[in-house]
N, C-alpha and C positions, 0 to 999 in steps of 0.2 A: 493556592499553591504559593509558596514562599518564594522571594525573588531575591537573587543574585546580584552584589553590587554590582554594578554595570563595568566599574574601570578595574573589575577583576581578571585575571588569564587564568582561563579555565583550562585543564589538563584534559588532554580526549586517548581515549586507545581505541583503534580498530581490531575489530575483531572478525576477519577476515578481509586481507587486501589483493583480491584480484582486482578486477579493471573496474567494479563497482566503487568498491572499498575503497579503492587508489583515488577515483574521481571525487568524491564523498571527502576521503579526509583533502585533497587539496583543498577544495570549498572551504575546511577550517583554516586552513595553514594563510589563505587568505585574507583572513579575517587580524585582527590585534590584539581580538578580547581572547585567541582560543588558542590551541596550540598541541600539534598531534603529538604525544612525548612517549606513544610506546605502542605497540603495532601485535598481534597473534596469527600464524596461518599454520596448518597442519601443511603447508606445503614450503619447503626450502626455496625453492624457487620466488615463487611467491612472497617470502618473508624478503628474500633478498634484494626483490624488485622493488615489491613497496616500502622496507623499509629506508632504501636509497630516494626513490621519489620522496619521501616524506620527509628526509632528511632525520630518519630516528637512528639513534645511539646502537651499536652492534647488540651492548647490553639488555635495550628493552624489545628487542624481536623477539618472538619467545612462540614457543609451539605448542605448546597449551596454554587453552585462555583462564584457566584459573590460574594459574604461576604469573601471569600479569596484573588479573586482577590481585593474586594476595599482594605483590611484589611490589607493585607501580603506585604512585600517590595521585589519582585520578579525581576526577569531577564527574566526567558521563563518558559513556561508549558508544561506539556505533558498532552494527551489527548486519554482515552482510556474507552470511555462511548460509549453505542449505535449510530447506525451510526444518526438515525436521529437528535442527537444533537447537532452531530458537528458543522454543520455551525453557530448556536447563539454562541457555545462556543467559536470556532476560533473567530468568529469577536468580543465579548470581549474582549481575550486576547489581540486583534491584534488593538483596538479601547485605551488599556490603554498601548499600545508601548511595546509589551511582545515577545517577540520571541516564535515560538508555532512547536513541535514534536506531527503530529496526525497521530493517527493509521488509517489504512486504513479501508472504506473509509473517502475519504476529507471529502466530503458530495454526496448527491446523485442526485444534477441536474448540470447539464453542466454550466447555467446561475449563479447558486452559485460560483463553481468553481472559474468562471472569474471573481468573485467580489472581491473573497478573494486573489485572486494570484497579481490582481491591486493591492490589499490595501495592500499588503505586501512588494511587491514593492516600491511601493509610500512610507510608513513608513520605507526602508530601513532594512526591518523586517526577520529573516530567517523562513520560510514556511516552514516545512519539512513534506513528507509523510513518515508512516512506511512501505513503501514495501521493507524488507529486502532483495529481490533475485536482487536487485541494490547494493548489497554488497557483493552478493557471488562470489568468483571467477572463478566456471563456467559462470555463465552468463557473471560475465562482460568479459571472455575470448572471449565468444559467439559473444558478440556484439561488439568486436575491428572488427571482418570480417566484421561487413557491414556498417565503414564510409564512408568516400567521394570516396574513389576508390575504392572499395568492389563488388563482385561478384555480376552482378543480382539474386534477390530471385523468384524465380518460385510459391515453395508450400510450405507451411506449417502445422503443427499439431501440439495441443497441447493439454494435458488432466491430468487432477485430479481425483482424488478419494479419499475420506473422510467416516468413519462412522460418517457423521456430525448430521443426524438425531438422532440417535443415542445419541449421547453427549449432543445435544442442545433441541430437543423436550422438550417444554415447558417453555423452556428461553426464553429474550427477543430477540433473535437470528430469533426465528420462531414467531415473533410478526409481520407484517408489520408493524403497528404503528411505532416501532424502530430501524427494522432494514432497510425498504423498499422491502424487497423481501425473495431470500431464501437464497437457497448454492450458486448460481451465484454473488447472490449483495455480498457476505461473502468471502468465502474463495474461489469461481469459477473466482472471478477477480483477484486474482492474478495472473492466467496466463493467463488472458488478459492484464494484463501490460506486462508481463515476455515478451510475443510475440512482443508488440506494442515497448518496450524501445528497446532490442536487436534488431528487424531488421530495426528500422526506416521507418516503411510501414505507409503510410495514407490512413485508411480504410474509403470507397464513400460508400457500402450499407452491410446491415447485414440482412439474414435469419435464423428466428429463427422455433427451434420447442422447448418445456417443459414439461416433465407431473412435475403435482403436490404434494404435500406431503396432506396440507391445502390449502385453499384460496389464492393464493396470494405467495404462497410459495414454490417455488422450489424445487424439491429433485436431479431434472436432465434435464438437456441443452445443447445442441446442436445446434450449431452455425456456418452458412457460413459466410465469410468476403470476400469481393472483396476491392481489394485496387487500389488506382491511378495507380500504375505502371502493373498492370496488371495481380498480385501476387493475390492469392488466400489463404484463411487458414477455417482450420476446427477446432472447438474449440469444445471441448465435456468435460463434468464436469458431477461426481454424489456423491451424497450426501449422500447415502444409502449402501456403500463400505464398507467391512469388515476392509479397512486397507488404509492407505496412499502412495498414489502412483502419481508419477508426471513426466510428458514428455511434451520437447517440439525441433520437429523435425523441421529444414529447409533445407527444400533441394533450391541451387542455379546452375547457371552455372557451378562452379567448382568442385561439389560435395554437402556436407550436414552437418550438425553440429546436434546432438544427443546432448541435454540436461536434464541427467536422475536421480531420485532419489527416495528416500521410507521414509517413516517420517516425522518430520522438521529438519532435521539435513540438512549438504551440499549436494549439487550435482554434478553430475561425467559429465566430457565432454568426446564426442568422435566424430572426424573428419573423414570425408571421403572422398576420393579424386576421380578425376573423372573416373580411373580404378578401383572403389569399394575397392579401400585399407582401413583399418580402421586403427585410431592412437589415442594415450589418451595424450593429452598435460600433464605435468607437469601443477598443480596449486600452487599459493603460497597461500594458506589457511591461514599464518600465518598472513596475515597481512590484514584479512578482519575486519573491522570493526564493533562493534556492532552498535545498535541503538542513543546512549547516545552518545559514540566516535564520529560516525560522526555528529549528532547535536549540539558537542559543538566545533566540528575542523570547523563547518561552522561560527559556534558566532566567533571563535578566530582570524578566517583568512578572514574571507570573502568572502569564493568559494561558491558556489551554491552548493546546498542538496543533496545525491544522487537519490531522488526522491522529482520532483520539482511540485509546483502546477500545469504546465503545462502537465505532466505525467500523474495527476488525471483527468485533465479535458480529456486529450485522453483517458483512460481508461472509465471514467464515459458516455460520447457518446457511443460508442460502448456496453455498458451496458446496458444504455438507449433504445437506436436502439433496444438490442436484445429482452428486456422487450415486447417493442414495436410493432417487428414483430412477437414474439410468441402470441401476442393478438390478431392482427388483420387475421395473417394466412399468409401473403405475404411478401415480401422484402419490406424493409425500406430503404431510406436515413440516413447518422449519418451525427450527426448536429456537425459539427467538424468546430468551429473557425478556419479562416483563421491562427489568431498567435497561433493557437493550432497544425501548421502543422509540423514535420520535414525536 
């Protein structure tokens, strides 16, 4: 990936500023190298709010995000609208040579994925997903244990809870039209990446079960994974929780790694060794990255994302899969591209 003079100011458009978008581009406005110069929401409100927080021009608020993209002299976008439109939006951005920060999800089929992660590629382009616990320095303490010489993984578990209905009833959260699903396809995948990036497993079948909130919409899922090496994980999420709550346990040959937390704030690690001793590493919190940071240390240097379109496409299989076998009732296959393996 080609890299960006450093003491350049790169032009950024939001492409949707509710309270995500809003927080996201201040992160740039922060910064020296970047600078928010033009803003898109289907919503008046919205364009009004964020384009005054962000200090942008009456002129580049704009209500469709192609009339910004054609209009605006940009560098990269971020992108924080319903899941279902992301894939038209990345591949605008990514069709007029734009570097693209999209919150999670990428999109929501496997075969999208792999279109956008080529064409990013291809263009030389940095793809970033927002899955932040790629920045946290539990996780990533978590996942130095399990590169190339790293403990076999046996079992794992990992579990959320959210009063997401709560919050979201009646958004376009709980739409299938826009979001695709419910609390799984939402805030339930992120620790199905949390699991898939840290231990490096390549998950063959997935069992699901779900009860529903609506039609189509999730309030709570429970999922088995069976992975190539042999490893097993249970993934259980709900949607309907008084409070926010998050874990995710692996236990290996040498013992186990506890990755635990409450809110959205960081998370706590704690190791176990194979006489049940427990231990709490030192993290260096200070030098975790936000959203913005690492999206423009990837324009400037040329490293890869901390979540790569590769990640989405393993996360969004297993997604799929689980949709899949809570329908039919039985175990599914995940449709996991060969270059999607680790």
């Amino acid at each position: 990936m080609t890299a960006n003079k450093k003491d350049q100011v790169l032009s950024i458009g939001i492409i949707g500023v509710g309270l995500l978008g809003r927080a996201i581009g201040g992160q740039f406005m922060a910064r020296p190298d970047a600078n928010v110069t033009a803003i898109t929401d289907v919503s008046d409100a919205a364009r009004d709010e964020g384009g005054d927080a962000l200090a942008v021009p009456d002129a580049s608020r704009y209500a469709d995000y192609e009339a910004m993209l054609d209009h605006e002299a940009l560098d990269g976008v971020v992108i924080t609208t319903p899941h279902e439109l992301h894939y038209a939006q990345v591949s605008s951005a990514l069709d007029r040579g734009l570097h693209v920060l999209c919150e999670k999800p990428l999109v929501l089929e496997v075969e999208q994925a792999v279109e956008l992660r080529d064409c990013a590629a291809e263009a030389d382009l940095v793809l970033m997903v927002g899955y932040q616990r790629h920045q946290d320095s539990a996780f990533l303490r978590a996942r130095e244990r399990y590169g190339a010489d790293g403990p076999e993984i046996d079992w794992v578990t990992a579990e959320i809870t959210q009063p997401w209905l709560e919050s979201f009833s009646g958004s376009w959260r709980t739409s299938t039209d826009l979001s695709g699903g419910g609390f799984l396809v939402d805030t339930g995948r992120h620790v199905v990446d949390a699991l898939l990036w840290v231990t490096g497993l390549n998950p063959v079948t997935v069992t699901a079960e779900m009860t529903y909130w609506d039609e189509g919409v999730d309030e709570r899922a429970n999922i088995y994974v069976e992975f190539e090496s042999g490893a097993t994980a249970d993934i259980s999420v709900f949607g309907d929780a008084p409070a926010v709550r998050e874990a995710l346990h692996i236990w290996d040959e040498d013992g186990a790694v506890y990755v635990e937390g409450r809110g959205w704030g960081g998370r706590s690690l704690t190791t176990i060794d194979a006489e049940g001793t427990e231990y709490t590493p030192l993290l260096d919190c200070d030098a975790e990255r936000n959203k913005a940071e690492a999206f423009m240390d990837c324009i400037e240097t040329g490293e890869n994302p901390p979540a790569t379109p590769t990640d989405a496409i393993r996360v969004t299989a297993v997604v799929e899969a689980a949709y899949g076998s809570a329908k039919v009732g039985e175990r599914v296959e995940v449709d996991l591209p060969e270059n999607a393996r680790y």
